[in-house]
C-alpha positions as CSV (number, residue, x, y, z in Angstrom):
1,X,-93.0,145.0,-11.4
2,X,-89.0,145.3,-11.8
3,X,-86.7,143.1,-9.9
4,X,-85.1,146.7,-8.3
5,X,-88.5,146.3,-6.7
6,X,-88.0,142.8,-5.3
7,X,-84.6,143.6,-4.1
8,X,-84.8,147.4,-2.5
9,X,-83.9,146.4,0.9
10,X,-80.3,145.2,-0.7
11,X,-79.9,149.6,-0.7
12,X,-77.9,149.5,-4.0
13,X,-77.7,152.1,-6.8
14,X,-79.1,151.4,-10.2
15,X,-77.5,153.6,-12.2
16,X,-78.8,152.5,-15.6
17,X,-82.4,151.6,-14.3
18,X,-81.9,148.0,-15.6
19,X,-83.4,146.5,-12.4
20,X,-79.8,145.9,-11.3
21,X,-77.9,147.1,-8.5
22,X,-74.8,148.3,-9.9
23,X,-72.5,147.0,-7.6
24,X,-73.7,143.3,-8.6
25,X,-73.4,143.8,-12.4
26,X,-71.3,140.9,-14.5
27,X,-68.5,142.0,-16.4
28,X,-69.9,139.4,-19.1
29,X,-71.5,141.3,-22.4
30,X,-75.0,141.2,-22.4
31,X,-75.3,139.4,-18.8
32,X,-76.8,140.7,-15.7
33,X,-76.9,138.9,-12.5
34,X,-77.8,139.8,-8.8
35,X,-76.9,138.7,-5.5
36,X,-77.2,140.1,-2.1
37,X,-74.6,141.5,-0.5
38,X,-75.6,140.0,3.1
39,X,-73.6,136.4,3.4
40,X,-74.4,136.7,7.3
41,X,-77.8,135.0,6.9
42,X,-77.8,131.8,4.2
43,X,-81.5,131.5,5.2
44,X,-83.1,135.0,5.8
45,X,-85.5,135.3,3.4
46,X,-84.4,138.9,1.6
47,X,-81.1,136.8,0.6
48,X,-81.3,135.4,-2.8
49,X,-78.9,132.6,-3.9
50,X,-78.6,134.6,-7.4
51,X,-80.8,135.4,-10.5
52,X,-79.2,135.6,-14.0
53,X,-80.7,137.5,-17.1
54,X,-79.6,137.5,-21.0
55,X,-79.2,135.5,-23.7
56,X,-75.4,134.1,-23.1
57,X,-76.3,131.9,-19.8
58,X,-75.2,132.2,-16.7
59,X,-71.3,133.5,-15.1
60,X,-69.4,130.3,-14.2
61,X,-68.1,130.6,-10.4
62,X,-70.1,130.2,-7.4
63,X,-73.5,129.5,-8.6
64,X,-74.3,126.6,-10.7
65,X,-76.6,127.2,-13.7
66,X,-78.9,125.3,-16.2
67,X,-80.6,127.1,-19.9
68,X,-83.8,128.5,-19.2
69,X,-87.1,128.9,-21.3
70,X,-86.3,132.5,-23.4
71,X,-88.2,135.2,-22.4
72,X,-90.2,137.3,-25.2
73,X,-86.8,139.5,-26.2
74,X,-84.8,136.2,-25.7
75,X,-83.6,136.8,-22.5
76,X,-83.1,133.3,-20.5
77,X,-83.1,133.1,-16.9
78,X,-81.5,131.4,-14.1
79,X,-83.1,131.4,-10.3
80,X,-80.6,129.9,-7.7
81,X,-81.8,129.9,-4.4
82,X,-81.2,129.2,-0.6
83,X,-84.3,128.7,0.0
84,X,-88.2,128.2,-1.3
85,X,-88.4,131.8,0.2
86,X,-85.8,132.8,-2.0
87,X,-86.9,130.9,-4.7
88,X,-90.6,132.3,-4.6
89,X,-89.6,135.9,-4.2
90,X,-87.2,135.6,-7.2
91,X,-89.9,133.8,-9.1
92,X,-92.0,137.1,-8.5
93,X,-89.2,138.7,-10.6
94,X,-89.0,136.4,-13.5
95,X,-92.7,136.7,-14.3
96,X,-92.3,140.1,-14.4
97,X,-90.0,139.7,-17.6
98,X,-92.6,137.0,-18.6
99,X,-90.0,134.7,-18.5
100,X,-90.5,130.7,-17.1
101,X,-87.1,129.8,-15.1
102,X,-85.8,127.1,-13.7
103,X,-84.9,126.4,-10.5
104,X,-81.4,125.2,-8.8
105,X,-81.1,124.2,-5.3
106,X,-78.0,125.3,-3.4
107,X,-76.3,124.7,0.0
108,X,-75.9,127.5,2.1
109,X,-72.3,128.4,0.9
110,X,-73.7,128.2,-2.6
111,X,-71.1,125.3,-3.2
112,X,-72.3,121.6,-4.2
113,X,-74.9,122.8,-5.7
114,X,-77.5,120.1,-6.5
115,X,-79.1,119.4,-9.8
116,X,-83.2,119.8,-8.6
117,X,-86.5,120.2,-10.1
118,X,-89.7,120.0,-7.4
119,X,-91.6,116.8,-7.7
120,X,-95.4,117.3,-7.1
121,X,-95.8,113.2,-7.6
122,X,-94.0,110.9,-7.1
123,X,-90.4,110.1,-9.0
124,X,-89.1,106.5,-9.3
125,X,-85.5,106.2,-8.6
126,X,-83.7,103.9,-10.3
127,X,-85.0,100.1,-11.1
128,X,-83.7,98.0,-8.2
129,X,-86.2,97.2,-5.9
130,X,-85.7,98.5,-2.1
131,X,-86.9,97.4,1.4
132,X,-86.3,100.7,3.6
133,X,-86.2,104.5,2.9
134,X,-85.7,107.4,5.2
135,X,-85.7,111.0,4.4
136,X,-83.3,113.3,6.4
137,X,-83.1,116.8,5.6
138,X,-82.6,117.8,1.5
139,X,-80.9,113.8,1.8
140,X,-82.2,110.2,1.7
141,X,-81.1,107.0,2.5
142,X,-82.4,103.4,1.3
143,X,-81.5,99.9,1.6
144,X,-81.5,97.6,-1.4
145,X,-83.2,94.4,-1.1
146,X,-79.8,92.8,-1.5
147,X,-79.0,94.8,1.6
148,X,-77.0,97.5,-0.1
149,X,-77.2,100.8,1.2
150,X,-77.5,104.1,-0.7
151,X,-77.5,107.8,-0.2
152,X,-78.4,110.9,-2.3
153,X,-79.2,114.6,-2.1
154,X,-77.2,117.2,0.4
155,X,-73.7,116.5,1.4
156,X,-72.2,119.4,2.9
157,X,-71.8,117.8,6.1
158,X,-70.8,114.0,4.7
159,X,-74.2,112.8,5.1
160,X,-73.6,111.0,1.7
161,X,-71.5,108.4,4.0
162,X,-69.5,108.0,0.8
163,X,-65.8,109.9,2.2
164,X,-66.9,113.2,0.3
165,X,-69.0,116.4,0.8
166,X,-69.8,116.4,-3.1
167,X,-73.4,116.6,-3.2
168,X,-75.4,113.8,-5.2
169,X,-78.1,113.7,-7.4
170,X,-78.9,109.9,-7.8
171,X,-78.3,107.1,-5.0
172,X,-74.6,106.5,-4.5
173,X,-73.5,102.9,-2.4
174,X,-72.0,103.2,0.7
175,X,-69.6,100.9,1.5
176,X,-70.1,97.0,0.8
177,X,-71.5,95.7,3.6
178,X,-75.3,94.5,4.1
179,X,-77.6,96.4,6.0
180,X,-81.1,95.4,7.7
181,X,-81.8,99.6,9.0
182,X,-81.0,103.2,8.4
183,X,-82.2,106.5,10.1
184,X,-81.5,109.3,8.0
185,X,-81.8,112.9,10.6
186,X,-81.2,116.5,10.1
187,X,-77.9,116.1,8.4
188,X,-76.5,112.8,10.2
189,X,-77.3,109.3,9.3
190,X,-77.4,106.1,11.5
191,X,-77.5,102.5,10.0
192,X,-77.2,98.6,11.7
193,X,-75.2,96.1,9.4
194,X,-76.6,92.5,9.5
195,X,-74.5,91.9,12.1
196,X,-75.8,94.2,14.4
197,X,-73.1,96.5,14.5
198,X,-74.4,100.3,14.2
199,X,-72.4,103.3,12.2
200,X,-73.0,106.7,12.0
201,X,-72.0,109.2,10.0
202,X,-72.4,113.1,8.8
203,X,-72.9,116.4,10.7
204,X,-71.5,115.7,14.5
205,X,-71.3,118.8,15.9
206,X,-73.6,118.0,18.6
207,X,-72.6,115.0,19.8
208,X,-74.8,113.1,17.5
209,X,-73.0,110.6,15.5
210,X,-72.1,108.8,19.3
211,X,-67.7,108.4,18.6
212,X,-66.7,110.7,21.5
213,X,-66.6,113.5,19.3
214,X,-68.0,116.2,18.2
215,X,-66.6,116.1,14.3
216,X,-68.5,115.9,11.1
217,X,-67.6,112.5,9.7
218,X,-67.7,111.2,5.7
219,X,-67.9,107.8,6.4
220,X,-69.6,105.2,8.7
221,X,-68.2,105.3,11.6
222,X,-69.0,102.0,14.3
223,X,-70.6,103.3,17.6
224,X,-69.6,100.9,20.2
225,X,-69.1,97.1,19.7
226,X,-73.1,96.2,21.4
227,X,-75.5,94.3,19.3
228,X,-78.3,97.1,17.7
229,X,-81.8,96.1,16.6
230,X,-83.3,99.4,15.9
231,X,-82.2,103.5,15.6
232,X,-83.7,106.0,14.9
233,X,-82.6,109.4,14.0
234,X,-83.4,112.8,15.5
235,X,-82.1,116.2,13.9
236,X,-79.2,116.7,16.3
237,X,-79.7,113.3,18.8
238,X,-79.5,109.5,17.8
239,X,-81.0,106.6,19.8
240,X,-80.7,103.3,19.5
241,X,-81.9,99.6,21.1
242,X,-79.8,97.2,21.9
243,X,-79.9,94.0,21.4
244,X,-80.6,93.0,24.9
245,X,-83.9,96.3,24.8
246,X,-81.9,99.0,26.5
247,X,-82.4,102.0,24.9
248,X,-79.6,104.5,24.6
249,X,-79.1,108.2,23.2
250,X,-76.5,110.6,22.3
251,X,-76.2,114.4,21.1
252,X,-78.2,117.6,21.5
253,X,-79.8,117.4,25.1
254,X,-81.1,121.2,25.2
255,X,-84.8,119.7,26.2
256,X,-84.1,116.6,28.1
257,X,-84.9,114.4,24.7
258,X,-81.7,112.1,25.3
259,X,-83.9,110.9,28.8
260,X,-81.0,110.7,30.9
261,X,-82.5,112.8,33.6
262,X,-80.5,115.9,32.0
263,X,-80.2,118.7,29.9
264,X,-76.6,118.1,29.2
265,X,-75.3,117.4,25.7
266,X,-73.6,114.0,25.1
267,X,-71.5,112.7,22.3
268,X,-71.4,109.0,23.7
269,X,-74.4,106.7,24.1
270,X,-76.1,107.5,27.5
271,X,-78.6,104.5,28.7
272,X,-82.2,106.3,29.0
273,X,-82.8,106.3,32.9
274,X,-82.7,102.8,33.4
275,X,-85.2,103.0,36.5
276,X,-87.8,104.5,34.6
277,X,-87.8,102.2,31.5
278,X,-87.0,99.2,33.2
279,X,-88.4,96.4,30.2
280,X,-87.0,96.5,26.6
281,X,-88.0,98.9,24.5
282,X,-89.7,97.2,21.0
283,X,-90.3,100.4,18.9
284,X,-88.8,104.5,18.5
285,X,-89.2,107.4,17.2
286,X,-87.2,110.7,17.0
287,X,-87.5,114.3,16.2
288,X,-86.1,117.6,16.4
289,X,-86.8,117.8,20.1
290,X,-88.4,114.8,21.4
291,X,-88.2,111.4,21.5
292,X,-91.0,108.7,22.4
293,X,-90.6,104.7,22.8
294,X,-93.0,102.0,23.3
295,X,-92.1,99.4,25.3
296,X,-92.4,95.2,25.1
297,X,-95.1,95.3,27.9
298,X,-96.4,98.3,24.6
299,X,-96.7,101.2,27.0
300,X,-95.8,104.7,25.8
301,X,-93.2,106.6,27.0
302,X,-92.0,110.1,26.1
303,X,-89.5,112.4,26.9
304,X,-88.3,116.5,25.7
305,X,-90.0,119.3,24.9
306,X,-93.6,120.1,25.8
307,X,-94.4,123.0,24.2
308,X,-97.7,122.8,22.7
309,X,-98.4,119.6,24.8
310,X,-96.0,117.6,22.5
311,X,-95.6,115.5,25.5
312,X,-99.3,114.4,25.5
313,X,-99.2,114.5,29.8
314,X,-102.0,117.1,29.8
315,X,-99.1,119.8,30.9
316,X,-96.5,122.2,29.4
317,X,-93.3,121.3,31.3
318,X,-90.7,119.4,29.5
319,X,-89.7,116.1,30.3
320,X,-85.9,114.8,30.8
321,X,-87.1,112.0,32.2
322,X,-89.7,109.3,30.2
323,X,-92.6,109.6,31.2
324,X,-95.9,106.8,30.5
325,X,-98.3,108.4,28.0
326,X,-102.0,107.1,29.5
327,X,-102.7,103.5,29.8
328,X,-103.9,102.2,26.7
329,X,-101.4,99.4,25.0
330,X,-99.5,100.9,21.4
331,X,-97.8,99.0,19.1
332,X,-96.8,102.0,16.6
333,X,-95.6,105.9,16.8
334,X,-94.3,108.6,15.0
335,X,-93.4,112.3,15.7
336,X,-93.2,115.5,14.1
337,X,-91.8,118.8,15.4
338,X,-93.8,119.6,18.3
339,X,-96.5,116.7,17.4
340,X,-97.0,113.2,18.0
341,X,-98.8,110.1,16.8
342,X,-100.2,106.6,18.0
343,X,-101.7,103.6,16.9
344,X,-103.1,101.4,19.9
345,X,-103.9,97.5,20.7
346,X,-107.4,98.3,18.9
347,X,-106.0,100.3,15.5
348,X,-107.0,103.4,16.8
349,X,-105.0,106.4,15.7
350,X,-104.6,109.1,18.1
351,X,-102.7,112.4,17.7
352,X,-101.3,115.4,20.4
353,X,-99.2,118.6,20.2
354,X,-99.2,121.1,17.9
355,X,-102.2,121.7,15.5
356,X,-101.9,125.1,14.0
357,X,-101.4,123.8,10.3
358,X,-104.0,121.4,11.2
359,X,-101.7,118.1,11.8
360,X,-103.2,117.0,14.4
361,X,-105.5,115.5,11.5
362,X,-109.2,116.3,13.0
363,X,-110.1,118.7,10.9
364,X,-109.1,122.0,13.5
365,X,-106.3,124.1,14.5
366,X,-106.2,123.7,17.3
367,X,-103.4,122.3,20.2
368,X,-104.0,119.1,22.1
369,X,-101.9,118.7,25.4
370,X,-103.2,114.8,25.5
371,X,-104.0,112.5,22.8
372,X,-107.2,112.5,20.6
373,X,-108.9,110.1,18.5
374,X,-108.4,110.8,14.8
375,X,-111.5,109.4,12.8
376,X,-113.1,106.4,13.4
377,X,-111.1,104.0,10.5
378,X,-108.5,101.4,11.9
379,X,-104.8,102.0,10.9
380,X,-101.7,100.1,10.5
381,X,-98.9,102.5,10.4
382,X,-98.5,106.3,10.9
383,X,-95.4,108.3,9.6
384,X,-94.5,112.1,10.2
385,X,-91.9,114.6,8.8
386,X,-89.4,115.6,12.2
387,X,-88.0,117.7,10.2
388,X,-88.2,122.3,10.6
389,X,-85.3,124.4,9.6
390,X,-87.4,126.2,7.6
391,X,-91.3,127.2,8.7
392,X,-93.5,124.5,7.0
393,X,-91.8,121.5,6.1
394,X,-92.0,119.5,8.7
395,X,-95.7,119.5,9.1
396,X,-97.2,116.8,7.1
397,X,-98.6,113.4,8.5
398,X,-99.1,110.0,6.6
399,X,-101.2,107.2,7.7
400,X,-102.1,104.0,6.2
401,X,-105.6,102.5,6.7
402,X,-106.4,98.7,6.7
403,X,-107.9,98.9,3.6
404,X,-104.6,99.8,2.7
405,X,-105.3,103.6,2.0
406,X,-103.0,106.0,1.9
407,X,-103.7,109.2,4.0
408,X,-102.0,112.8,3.9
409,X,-102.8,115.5,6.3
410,X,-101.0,118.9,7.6
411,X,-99.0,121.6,5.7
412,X,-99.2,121.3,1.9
């Protein structure tokens, strides 16, 4: 295999049969280096980020680089992706060199890059000790025990909260005030300061950070000036409960997951249908398209897109409105893209929506419309991924047993 045949589709000459196109060839001896020439996609799979070949390192400019293991003529090579499609497919070409490379992350402009290598267990950060961690997308946020907060990963959109776009590869402090909760979503961020005052920050171009705008923002911003107990953070909507248990949302409305009896996107907190959920809400979760609450009288409500029966009302219509989930009492839930997750009044877990990649955690593939018992254990606490720009990663459940056992299920 050559990396011309990785790259045909790109339709560029080769005149010296180097693997090359020529139009992509690096005016530095000795160095070859390839991108595609199609910048309208940053995630179609066919185009790569860059890959760099010879023995002098990569071109300074756009792509960042690292030294690679040397190849058997002493070539060195550099992958820098877009993507894990990307990444994979210019893998493919490295081996065929028999050369081991490394791999880069990079935002979609190829700017900020980040400096990554894939974890398959799990990486301590740092030596503080920390109360509360959410993962947004290619970010993550955490709260120090002394009720710092901290942010690292992607920041193209300011979702660092630190007044830049420079992207971070260890946990940088936002601000100085104390914190008691965070939500970290697609590329926004949420957090409640000890005093109850929320701030949002990051990507707003849906309405989601909740100012009136819709303006990416670098630093907190204060929503309001309510008391906050809880947020939680969706990939383009926030909601929130107040301190009184109304439960407000804001941003992306496209499948009625803001629960305001609409489909119409808003960048200011909207109160959830107030005659529907008419006792406090105790507990929330959020994802790319739905939202779901359990309420202090612990009844389930849901709200947004029912495809697949992510709704879990036996139908396929979405919902603007919440609507009450059965009849049992919950008292913990988490969603995924299309998929949804319960513990009741007994520690029962129960799961509904989409199964393909088998997260529905019962050992099929299949869809569920309504919930279903998972397993026969007793269970204390259910997280799930809400997280899919790109076709896999947002499919993985965790649940802890009582024993205090740590379960995985879903795309791997």
């Amino acid at each position: 295999m050559k990396i011309r045949d990785i790259i045909t589709e790109a339709n560029n000459t080769d005149a010296n049969n180097d693997g090359i196109p020529d139009s992509q060839q690096s005016a530095t001896p000795g160095l070859r280096s390839y991108t595609n020439l199609n910048n309208s996609d940053p995630y179609h799979p066919w185009r790569f980020g860059a890959l760099f070949l010879g023995g002098a390192g990569a071109p300074d400019g756009k792509y960042e680089h690292e030294p690679a293991k040397d190849g058997p003529n002493g070539q060195s090579l550099v992958i820098a992706a877009y993507s894990e499609g990307e990444r994979a497919i210019l893998d493919q070409a490295a081996k065929a060199f028999g050369i081991e490379a490394t791999h880069k992350q990079l935002t979609p402009d190829g700017s900020n890059e980040l400096s990554t290598v894939n974890k398959s267990s799990p990486a301590q950060v740092g030596t503080s000790s920390w109360t509360l961690a959410s993962a947004g997308t290619k970010f993550t946020t955490a709260i120090r025990t002394d009720g710092g907060l901290f942010a690292w990963g992607l920041n193209s959109s300011g979702q660092m909260g630190d007044g830049t776009t420079v992207n971070k590869s260890s946990p940088v402090q936002i601000g100085t005030s104390s914190w008691t909760s965070v939500a970290a979503g697609g590329s926004h961020a949420a957090a409640i300061r000890t005093d109850g005052a929320l701030f949002t920050w990051g990507l707003g171009t849906s309405g989601q950070l909740g100012d009136g705008t819709t303006t990416n923002k670098s630093s907190p911003v204060q929503i309001g000036t309510s008391s906050w107990t809880s947020v939680s953070a969706g990939f383009t909507h926030t909601a929130a409960i107040r301190a009184d248990g109304g439960l407000f949302a804001w941003g992306l409305n496209s499948t009625g997951q803001l629960g305001d009896s609409a489909t119409v996107t808003k960048s200011s907190p909207v109160q959830v249908q107030a005659d529907v959920v008419q006792v406090p809400i105790t507990k929330l979760a959020t994802s790319q398209t739905n939202s779901l609450m359990i309420t202090d009288a612990s009844k389930l409500l849901v709200v947004g897109l029912n495809r697949y029966g992510a709704i879990g009302d036996s139908g396929q219509v979405d919902v603007s409105s919440p609507i009450q989930i059965g009849t049992k009492s919950w008292k913990n839930v988490a969603t995924n893209v299309f998929a949804s997750y319960a513990i009741d009044s007994t520690n029962a877990l129960y799961a509904w929506g989409y199964g393909f990649l088998g997260q529905i955690g019962n050992n099929t593939n299949n869809n569920y419309s309504s919930p279903v018992k998972i397993g026969s254990s007793s269970w204390t606490a259910v997280f799930a991924n809400p997280w899919a720009i790109t076709a896999g990663v947002a499919y993985t459940t965790m649940a802890i047993e009582a024993a205090n056992k740590l379960y995985v299920w879903g795309s791997n």
